[in-house]
PQR file with spaces between the fields and no chain letter, atoms N, CA, C, O and H, PARSE charges and radii, in Angstrom:
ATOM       1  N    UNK     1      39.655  100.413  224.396 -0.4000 1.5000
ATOM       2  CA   UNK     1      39.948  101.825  224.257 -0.0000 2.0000
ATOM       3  C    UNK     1      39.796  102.493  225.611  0.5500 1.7000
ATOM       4  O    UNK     1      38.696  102.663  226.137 -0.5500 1.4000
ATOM       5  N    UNK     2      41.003  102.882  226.177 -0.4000 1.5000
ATOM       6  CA   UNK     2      40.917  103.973  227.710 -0.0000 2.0000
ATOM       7  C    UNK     2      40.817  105.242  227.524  0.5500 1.7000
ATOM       8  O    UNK     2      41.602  105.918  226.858 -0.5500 1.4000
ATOM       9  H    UNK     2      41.897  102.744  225.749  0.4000 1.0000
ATOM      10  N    UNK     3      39.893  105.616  228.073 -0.4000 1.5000
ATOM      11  CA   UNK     3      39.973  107.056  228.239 -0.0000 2.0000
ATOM      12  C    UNK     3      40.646  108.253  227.845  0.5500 1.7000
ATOM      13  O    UNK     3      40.300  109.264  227.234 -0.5500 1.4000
ATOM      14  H    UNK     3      39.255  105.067  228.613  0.4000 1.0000
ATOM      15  N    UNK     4      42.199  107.664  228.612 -0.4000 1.5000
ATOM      16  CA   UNK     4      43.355  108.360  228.526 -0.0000 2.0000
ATOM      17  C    UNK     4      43.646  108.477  226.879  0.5500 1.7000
ATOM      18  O    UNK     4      44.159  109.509  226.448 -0.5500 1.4000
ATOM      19  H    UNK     4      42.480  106.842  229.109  0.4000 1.0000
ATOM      20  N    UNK     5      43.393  107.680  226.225 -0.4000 1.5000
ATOM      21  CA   UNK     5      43.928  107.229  225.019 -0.0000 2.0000
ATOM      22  C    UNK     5      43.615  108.811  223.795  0.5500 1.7000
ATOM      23  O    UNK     5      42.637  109.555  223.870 -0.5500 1.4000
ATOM      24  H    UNK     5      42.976  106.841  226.575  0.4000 1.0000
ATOM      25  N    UNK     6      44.309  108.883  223.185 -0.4000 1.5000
ATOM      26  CA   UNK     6      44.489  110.104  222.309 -0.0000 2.0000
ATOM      27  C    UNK     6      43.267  109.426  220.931  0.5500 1.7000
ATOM      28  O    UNK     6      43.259  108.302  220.429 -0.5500 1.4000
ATOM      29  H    UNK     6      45.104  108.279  223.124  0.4000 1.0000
ATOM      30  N    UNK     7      42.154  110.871  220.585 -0.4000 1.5000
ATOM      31  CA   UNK     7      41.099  110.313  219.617 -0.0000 2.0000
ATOM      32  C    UNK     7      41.784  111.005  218.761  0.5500 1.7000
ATOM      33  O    UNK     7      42.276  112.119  218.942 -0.5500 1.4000
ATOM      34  H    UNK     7      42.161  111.784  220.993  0.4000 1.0000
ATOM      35  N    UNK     8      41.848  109.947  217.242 -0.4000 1.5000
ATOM      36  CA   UNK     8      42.325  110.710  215.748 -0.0000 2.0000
ATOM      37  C    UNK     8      42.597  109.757  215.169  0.5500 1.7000
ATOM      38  O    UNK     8      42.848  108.714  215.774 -0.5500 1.4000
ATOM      39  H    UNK     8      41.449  109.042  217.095  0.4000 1.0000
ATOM      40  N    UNK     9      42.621  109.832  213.959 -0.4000 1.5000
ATOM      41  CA   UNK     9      42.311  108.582  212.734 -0.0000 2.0000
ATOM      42  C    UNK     9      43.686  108.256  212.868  0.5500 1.7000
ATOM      43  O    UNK     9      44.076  107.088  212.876 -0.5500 1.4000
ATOM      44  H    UNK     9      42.416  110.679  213.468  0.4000 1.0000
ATOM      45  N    UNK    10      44.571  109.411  212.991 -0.4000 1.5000
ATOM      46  CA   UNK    10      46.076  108.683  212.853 -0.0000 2.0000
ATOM      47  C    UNK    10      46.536  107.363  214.233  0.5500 1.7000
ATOM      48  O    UNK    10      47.165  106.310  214.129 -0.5500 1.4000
ATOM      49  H    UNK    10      44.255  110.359  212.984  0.4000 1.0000
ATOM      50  N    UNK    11      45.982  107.935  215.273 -0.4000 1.5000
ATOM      51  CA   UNK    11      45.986  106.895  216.069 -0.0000 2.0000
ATOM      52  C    UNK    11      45.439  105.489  216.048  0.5500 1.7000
ATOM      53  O    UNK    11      45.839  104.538  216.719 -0.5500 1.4000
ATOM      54  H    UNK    11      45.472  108.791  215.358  0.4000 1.0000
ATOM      55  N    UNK    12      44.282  105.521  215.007 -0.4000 1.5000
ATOM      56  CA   UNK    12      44.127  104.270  215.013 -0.0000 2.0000
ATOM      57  C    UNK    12      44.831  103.208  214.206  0.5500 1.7000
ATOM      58  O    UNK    12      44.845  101.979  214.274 -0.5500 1.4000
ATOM      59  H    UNK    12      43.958  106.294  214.462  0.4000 1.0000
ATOM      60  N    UNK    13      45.466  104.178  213.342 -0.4000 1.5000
ATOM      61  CA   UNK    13      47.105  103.381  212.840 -0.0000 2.0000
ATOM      62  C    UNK    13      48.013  102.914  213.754  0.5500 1.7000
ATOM      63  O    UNK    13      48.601  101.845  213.592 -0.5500 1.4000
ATOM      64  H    UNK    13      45.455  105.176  213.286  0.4000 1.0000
ATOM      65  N    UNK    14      48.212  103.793  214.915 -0.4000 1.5000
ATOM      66  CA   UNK    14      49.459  104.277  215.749 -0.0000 2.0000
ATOM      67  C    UNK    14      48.827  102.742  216.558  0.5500 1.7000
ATOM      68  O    UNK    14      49.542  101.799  216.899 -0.5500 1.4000
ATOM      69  H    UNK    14      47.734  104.662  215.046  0.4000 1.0000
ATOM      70  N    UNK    15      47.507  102.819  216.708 -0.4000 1.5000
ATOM      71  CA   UNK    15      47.218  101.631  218.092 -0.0000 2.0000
ATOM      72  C    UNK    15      46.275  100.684  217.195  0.5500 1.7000
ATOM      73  O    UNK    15      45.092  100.961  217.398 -0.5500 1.4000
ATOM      74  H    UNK    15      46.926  103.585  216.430  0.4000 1.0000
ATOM      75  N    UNK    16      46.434   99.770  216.373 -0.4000 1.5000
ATOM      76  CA   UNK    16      45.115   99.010  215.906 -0.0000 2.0000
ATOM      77  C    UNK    16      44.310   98.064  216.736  0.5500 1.7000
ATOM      78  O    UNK    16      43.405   97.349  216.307 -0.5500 1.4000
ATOM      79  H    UNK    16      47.395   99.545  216.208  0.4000 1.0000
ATOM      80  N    UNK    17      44.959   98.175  218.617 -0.4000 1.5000
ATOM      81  CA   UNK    17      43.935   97.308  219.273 -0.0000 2.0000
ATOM      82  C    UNK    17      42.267   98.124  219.021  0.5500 1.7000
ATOM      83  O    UNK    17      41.160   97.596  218.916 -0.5500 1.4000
ATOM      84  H    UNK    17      45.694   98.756  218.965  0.4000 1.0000
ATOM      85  N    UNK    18      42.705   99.726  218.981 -0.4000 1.5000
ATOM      86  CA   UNK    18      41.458  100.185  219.046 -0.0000 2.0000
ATOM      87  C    UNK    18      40.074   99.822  217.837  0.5500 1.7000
ATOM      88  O    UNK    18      38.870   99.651  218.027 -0.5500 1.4000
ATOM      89  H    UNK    18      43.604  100.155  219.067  0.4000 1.0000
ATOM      90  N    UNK    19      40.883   99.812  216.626 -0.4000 1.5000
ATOM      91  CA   UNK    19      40.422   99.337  215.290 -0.0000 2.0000
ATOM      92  C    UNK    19      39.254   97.706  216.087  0.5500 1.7000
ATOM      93  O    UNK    19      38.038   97.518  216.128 -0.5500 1.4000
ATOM      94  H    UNK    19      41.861   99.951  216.471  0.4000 1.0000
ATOM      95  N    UNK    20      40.415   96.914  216.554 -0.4000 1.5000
ATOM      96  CA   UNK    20      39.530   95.630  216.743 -0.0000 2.0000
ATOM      97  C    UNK    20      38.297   95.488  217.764  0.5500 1.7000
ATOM      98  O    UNK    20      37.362   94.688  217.744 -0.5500 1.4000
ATOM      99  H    UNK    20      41.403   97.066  216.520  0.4000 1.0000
ATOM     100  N    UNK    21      38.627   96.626  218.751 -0.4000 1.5000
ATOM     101  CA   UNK    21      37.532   97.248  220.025 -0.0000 2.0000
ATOM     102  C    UNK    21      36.428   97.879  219.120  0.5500 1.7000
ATOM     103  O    UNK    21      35.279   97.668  219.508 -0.5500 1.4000
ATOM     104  H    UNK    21      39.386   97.276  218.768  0.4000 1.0000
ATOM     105  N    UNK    22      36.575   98.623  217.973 -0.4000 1.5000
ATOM     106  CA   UNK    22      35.378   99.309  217.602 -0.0000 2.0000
ATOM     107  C    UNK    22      34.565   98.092  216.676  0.5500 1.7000
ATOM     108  O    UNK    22      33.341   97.967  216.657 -0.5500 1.4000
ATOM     109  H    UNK    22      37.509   98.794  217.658  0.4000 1.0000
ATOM     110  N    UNK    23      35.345   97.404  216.068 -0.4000 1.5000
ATOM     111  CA   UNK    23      35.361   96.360  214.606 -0.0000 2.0000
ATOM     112  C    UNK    23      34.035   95.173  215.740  0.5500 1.7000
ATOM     113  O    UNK    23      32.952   94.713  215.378 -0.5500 1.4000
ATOM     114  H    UNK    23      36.340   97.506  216.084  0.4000 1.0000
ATOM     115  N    UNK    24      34.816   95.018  217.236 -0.4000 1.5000
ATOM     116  CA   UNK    24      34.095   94.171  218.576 -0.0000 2.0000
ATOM     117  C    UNK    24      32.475   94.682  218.244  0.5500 1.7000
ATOM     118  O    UNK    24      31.652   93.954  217.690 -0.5500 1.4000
ATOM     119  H    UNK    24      35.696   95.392  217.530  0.4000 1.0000
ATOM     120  N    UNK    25      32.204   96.076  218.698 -0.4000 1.5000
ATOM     121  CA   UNK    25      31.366   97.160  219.438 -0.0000 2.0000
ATOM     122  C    UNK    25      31.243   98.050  218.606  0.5500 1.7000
ATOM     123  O    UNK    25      31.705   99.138  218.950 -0.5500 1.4000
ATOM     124  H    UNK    25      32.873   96.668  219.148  0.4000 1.0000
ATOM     125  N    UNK    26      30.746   97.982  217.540 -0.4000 1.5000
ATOM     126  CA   UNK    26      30.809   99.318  216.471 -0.0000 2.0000
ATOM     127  C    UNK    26      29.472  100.576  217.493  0.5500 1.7000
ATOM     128  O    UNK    26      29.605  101.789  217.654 -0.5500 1.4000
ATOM     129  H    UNK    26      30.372   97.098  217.261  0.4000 1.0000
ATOM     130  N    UNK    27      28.470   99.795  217.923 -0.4000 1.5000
ATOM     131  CA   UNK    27      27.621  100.979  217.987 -0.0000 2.0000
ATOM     132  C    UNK    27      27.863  101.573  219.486  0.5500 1.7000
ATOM     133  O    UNK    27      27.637  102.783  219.452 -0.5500 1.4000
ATOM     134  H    UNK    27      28.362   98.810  217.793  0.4000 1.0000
ATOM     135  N    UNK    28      28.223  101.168  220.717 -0.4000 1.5000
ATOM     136  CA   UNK    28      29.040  101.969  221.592 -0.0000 2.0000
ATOM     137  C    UNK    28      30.496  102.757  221.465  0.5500 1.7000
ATOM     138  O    UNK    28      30.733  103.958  221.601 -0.5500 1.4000
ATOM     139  H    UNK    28      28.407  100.185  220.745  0.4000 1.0000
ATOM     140  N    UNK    29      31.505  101.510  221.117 -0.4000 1.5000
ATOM     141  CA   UNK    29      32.970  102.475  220.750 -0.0000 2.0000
ATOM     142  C    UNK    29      33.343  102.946  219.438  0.5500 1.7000
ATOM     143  O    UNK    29      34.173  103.826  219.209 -0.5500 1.4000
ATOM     144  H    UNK    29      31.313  100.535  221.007  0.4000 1.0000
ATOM     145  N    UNK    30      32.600  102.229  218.507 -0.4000 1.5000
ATOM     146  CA   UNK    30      32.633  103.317  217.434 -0.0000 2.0000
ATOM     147  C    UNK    30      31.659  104.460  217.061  0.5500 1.7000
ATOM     148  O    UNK    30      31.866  105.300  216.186 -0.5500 1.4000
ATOM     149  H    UNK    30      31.925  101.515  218.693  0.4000 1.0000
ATOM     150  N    UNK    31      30.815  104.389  217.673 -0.4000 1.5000
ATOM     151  CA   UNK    31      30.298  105.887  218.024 -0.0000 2.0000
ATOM     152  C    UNK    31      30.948  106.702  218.682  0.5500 1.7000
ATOM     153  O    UNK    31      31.344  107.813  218.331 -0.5500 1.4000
ATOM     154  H    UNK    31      30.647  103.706  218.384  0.4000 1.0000
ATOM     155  N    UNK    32      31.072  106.191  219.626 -0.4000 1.5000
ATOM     156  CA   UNK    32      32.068  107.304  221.022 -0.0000 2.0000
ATOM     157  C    UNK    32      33.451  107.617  220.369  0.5500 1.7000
ATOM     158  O    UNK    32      34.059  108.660  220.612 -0.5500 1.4000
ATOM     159  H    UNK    32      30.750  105.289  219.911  0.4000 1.0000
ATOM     160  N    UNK    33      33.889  106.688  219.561 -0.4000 1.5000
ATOM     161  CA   UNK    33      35.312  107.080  219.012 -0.0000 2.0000
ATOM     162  C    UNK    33      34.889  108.157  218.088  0.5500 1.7000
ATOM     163  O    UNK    33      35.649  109.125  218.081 -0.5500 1.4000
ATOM     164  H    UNK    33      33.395  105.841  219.365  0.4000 1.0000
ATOM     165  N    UNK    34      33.933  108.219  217.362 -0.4000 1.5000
ATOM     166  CA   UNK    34      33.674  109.608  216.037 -0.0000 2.0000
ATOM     167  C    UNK    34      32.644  110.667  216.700  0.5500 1.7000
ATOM     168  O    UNK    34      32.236  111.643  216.070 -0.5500 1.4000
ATOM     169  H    UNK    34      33.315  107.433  217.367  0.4000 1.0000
ATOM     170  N    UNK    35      32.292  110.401  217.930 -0.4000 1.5000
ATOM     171  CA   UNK    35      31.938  111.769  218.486 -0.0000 2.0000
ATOM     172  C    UNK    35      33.174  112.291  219.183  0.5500 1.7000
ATOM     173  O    UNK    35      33.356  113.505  219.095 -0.5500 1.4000
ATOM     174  H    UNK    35      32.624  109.609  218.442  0.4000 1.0000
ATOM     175  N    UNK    36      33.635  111.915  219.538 -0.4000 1.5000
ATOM     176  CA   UNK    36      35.224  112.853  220.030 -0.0000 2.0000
ATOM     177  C    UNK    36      36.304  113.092  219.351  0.5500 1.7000
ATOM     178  O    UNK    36      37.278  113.675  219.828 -0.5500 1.4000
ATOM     179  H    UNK    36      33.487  110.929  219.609  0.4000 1.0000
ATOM     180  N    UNK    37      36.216  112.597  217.995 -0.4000 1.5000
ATOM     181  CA   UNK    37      36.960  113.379  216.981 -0.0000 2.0000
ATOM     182  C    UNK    37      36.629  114.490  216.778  0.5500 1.7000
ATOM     183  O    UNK    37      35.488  114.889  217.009 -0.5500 1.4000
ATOM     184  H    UNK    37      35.425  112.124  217.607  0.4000 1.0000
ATOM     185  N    UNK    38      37.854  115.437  216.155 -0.4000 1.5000
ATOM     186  CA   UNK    38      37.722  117.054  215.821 -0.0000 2.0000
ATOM     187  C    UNK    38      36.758  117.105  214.842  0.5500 1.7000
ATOM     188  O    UNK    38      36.239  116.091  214.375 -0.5500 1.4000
ATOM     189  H    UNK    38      38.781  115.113  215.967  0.4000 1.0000
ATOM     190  N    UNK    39      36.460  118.351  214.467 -0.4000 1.5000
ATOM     191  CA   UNK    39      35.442  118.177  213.347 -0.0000 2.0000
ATOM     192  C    UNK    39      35.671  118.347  212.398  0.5500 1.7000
ATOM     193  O    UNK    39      34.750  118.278  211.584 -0.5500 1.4000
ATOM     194  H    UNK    39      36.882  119.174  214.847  0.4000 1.0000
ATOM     195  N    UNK    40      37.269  118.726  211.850 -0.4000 1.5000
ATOM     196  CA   UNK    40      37.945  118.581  210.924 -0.0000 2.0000
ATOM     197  C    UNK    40      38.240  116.878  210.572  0.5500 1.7000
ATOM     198  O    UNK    40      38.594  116.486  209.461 -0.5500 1.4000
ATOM     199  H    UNK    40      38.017  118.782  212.511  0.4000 1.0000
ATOM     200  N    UNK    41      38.076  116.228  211.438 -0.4000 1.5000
ATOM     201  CA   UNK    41      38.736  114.657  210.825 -0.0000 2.0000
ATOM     202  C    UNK    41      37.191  113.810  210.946  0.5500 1.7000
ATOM     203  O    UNK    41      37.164  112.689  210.437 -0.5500 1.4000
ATOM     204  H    UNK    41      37.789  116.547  212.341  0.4000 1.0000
ATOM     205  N    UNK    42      35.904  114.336  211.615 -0.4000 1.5000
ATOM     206  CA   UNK    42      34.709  114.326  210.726 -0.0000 2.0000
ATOM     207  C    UNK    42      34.651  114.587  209.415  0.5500 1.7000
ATOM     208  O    UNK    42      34.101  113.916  208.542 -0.5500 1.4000
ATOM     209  H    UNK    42      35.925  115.246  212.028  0.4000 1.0000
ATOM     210  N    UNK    43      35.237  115.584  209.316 -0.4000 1.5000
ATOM     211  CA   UNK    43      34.481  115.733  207.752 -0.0000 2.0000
ATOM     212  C    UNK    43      35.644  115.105  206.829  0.5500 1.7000
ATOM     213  O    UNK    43      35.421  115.046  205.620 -0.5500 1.4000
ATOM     214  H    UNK    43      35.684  116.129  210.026  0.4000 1.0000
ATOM     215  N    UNK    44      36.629  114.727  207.231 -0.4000 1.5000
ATOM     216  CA   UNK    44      37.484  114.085  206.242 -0.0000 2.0000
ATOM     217  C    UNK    44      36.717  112.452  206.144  0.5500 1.7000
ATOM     218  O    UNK    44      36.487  111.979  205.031 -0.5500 1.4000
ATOM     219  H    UNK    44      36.810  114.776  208.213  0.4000 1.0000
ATOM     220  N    UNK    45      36.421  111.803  207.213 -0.4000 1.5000
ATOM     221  CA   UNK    45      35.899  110.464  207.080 -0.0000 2.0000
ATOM     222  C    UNK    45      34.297  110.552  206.345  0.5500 1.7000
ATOM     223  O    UNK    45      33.720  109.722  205.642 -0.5500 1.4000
ATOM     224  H    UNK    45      36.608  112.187  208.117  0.4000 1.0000
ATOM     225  N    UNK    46      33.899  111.785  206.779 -0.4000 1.5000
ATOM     226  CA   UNK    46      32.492  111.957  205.886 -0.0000 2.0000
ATOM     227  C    UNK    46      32.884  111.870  204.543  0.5500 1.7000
ATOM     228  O    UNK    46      32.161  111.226  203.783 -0.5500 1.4000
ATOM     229  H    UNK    46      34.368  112.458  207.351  0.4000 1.0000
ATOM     230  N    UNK    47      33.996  112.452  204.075 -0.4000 1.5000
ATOM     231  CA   UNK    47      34.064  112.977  202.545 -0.0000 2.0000
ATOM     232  C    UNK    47      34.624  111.047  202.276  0.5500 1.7000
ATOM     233  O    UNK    47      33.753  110.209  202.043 -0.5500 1.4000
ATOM     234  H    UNK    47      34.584  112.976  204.692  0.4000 1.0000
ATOM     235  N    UNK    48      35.444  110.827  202.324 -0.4000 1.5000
ATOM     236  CA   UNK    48      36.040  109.410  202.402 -0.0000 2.0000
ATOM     237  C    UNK    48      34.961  108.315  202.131  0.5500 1.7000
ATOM     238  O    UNK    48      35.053  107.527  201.189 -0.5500 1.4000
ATOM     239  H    UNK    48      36.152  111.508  202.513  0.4000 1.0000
ATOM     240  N    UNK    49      33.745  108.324  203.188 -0.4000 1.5000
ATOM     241  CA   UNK    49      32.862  107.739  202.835 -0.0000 2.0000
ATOM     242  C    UNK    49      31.886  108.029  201.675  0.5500 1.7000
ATOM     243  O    UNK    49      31.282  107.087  201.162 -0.5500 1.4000
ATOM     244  H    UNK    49      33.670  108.963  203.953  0.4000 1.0000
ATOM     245  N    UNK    50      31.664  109.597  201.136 -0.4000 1.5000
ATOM     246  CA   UNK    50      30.839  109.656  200.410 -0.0000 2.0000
ATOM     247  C    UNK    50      31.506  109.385  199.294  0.5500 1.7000
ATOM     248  O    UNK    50      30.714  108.824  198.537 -0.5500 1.4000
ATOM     249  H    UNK    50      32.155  110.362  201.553  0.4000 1.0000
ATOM     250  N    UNK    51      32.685  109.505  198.735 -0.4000 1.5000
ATOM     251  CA   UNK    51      33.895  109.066  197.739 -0.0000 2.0000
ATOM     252  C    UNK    51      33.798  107.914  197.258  0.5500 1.7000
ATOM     253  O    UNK    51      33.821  107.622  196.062 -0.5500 1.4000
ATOM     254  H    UNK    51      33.328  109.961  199.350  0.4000 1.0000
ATOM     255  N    UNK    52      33.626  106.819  198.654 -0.4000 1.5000
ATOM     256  CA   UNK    52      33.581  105.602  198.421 -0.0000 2.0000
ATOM     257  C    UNK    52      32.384  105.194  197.827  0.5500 1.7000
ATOM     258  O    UNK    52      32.516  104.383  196.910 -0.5500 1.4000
ATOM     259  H    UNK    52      33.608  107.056  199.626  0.4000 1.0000
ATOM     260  N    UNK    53      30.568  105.761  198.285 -0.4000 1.5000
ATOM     261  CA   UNK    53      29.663  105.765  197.943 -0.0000 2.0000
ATOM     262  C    UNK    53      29.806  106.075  196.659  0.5500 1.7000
ATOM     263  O    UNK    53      29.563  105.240  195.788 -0.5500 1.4000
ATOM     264  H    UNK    53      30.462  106.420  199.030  0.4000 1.0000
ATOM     265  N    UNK    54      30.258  107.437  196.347 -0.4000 1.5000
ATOM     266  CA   UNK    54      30.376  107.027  194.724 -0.0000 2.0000
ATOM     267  C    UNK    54      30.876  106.490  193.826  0.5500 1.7000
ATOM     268  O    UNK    54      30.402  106.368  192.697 -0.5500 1.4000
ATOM     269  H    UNK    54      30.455  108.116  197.055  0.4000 1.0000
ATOM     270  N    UNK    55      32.535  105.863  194.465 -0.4000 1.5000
ATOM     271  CA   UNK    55      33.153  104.704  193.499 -0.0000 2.0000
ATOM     272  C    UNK    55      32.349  103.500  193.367  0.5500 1.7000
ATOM     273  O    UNK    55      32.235  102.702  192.436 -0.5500 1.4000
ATOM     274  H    UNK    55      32.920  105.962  195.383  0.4000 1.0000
ATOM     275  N    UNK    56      31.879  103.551  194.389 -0.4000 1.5000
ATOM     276  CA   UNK    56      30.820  101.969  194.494 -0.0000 2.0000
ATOM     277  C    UNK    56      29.559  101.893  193.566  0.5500 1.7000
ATOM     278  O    UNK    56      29.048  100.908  193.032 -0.5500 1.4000
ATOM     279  H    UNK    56      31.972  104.198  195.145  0.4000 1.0000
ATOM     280  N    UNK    57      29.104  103.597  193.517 -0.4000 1.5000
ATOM     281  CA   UNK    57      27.530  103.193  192.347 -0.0000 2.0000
ATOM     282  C    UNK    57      28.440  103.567  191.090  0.5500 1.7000
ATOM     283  O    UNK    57      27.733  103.646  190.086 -0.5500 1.4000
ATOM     284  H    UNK    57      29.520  104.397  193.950  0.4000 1.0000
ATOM     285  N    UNK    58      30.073  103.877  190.776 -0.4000 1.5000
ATOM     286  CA   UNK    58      30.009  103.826  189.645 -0.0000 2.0000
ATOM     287  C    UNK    58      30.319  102.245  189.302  0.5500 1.7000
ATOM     288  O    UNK    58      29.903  101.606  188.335 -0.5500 1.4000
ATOM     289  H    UNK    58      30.647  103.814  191.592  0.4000 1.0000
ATOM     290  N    UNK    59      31.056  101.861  190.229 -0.4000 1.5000
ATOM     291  CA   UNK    59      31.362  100.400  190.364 -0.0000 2.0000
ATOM     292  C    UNK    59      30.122   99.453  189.541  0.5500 1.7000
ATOM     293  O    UNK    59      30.235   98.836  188.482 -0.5500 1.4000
ATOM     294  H    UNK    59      31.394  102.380  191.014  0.4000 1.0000
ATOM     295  N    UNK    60      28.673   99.614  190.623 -0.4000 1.5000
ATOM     296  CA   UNK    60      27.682   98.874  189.845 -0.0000 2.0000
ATOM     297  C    UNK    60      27.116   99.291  189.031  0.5500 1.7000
ATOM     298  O    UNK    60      26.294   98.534  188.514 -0.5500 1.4000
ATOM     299  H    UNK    60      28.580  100.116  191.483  0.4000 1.0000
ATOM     300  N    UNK    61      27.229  100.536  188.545 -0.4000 1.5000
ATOM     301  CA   UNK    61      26.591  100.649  186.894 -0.0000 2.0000
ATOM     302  C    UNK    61      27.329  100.425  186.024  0.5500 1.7000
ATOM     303  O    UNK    61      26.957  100.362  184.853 -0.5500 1.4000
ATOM     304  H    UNK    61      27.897  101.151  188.964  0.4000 1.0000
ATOM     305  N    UNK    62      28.561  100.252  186.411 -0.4000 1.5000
ATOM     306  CA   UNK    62      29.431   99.537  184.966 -0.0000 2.0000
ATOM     307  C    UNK    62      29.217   98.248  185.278  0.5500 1.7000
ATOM     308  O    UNK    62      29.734   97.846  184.235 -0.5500 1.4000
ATOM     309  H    UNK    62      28.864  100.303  187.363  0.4000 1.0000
ATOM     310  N    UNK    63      28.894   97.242  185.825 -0.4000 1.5000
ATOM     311  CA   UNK    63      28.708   96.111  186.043 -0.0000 2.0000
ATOM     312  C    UNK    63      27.435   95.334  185.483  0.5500 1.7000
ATOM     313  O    UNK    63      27.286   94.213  184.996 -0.5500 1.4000
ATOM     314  H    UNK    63      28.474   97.569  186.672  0.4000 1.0000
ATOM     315  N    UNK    64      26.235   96.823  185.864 -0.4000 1.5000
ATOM     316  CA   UNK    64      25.326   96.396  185.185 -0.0000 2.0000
ATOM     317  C    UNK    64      24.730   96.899  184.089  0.5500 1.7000
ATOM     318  O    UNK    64      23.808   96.285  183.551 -0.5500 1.4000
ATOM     319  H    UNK    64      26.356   97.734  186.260  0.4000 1.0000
């Protein structure tokens, strides 16, 4: 991931070397990649994740 390179979730569609650089290095470039996102596409990956958090505990209480 360069510098130059444009930060936004859509880009990491647009470029998936970056996907495999953060997937490499999650706690340097994938930090640095979600502190320089807007804080509008923070809170979309926040909500995304907490979504998922809850498909997942409904996931294991129907399981168990």
């Amino acid at each position: 991931m360069d510098n130059k390179s444009k930060t936004s979730i859509k880009n990491l569609v647009d470029e998936p070397s970056q996907i495999k650089d953060i997937m490499n290095d999650p706690a340097e470039k994938g930090i640095n990649f979600y502190q320089k996102l807007p804080a509008k596409q923070k809170q979309y990956l926040l909500f995304a994740a907490a979504a998922s958090l809850v498909g997942y505990g409904i996931y294991v209480g129907q399981k168990g």
